[in-house]
C-alpha positions as CSV (number, residue, x, y, z in Angstrom):
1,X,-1.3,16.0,-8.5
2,X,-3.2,19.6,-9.2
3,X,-1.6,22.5,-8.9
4,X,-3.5,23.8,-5.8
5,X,-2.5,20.9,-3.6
6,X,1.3,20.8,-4.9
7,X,1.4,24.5,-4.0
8,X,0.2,23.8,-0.8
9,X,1.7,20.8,-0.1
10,X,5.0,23.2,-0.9
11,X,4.1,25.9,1.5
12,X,2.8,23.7,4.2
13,X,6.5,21.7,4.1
14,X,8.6,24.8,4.0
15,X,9.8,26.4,7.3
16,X,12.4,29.3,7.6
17,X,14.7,29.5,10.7
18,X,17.9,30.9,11.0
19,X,21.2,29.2,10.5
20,X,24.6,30.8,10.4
21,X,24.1,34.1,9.1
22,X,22.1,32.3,6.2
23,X,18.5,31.4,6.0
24,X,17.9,27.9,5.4
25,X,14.5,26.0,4.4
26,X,13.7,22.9,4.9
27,X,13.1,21.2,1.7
28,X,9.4,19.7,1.2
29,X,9.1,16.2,-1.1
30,X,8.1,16.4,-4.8
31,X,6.9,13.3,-6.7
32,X,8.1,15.5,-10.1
33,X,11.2,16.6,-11.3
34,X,12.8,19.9,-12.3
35,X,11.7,21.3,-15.6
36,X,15.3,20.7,-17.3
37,X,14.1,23.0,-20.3
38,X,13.9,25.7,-17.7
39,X,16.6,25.2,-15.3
40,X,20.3,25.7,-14.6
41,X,21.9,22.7,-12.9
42,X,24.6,21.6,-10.6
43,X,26.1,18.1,-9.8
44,X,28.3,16.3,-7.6
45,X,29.0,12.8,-6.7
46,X,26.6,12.7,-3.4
47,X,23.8,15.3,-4.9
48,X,22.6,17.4,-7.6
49,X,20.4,21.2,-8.0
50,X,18.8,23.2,-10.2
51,X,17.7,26.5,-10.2
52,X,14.4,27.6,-12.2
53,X,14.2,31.3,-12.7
54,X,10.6,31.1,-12.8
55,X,9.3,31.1,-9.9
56,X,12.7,31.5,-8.0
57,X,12.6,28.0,-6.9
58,X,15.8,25.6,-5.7
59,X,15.6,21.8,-6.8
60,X,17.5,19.4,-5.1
61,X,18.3,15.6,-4.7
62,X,20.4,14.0,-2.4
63,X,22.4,11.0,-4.2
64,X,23.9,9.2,-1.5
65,X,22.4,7.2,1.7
66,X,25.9,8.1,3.6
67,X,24.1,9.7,7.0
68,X,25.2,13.1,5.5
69,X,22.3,15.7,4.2
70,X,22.9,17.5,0.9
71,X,22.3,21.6,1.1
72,X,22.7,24.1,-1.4
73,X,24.2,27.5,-0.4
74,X,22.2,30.2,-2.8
75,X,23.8,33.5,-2.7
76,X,22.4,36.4,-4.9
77,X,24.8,39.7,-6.1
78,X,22.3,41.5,-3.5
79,X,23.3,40.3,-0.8
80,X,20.6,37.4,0.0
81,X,22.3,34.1,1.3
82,X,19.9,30.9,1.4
83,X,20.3,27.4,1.9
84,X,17.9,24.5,1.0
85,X,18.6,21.1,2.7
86,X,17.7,18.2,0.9
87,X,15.6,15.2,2.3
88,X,17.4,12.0,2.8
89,X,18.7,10.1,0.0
90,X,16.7,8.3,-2.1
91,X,13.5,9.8,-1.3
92,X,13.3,12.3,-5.1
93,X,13.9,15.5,-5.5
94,X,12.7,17.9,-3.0
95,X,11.8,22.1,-3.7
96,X,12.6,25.2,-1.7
97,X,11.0,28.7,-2.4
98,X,12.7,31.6,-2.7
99,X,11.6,35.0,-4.1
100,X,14.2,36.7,-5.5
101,X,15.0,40.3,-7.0
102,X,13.8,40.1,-10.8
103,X,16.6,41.5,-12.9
104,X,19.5,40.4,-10.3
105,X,21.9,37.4,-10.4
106,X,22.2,34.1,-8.5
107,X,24.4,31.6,-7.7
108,X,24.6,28.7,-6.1
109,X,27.1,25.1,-4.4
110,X,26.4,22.1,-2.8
111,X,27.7,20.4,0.6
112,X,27.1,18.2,2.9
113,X,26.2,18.6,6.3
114,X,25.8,16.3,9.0
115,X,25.9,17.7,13.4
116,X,27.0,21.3,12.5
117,X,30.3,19.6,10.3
118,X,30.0,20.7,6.6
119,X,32.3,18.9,4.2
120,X,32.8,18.2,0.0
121,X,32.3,21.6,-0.7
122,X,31.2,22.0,-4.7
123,X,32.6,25.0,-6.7
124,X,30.1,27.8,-7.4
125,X,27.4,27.7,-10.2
126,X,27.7,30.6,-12.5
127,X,26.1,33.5,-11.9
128,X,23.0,33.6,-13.5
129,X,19.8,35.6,-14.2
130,X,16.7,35.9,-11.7
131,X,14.5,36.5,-14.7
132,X,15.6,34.5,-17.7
133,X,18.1,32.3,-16.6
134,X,20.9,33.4,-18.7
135,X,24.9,34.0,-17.5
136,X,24.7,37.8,-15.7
């Protein structure tokens, strides 16, 4: 896949809306995976994410065909609050894009989410750095 048509096969799949005080995007498929040399990771049981500071972008993978959807609740020390909902399970990972403040912090958990009930709550990521990727 070229880099032109995987950037706009990314744009083309992501739509913003509002949800609870928190924008969420909808997650569009990716054949690849993260870049693990250049990303910070979180995993549970029913799905996993990574952030990769460059670019500002939000991996994720749902692990479990259980009728629930994975998301991951981004939050930044600015003030920005994001969520990216995974596609259903066993279709790969799947990319949302966020732009982020260079120089600020982010952090990030999973859930599960299935008619408006969230449940299985992960811990929060540490915080770490929009630029570099390293603890803030």
């Amino acid at each position: 896949m070229t880099l032109l048509s995987r950037t706009l096969g990314v744009f083309a799949g992501v739509a913003l809306l509002m949800v609870g005080g928190a924008t969420a995007a909808s997650a569009s498929p990716m054949a690849d995976e993260p870049p693990y040399s250049q990303v910070k990771c979180l995993n549970s049981e029913y799905a996993s994410t990574c952030f990769q500071w460059e670019g500002d972008d939000q991996w994720i993978i749902d692990r479990e065909a259980n009728g629930w959807a994975a998301v991951v609740h981004v939050q930044t020390n600015y003030g920005k609050n994001v969520e990216c909902k995974a596609m259903p399970a066993a279709e790969g990972w799947a990319l949302c894009l966020f732009d982020h403040q260079e120089g600020k912090c982010v952090r990030f958990r999973l859930y599960e989410l299935k008619d408006d009930v969230k449940r299985k709550y992960t811990g929060w990521s540490p915080w770490y750095g929009t630029e570099y990727g390293s603890l803030c």
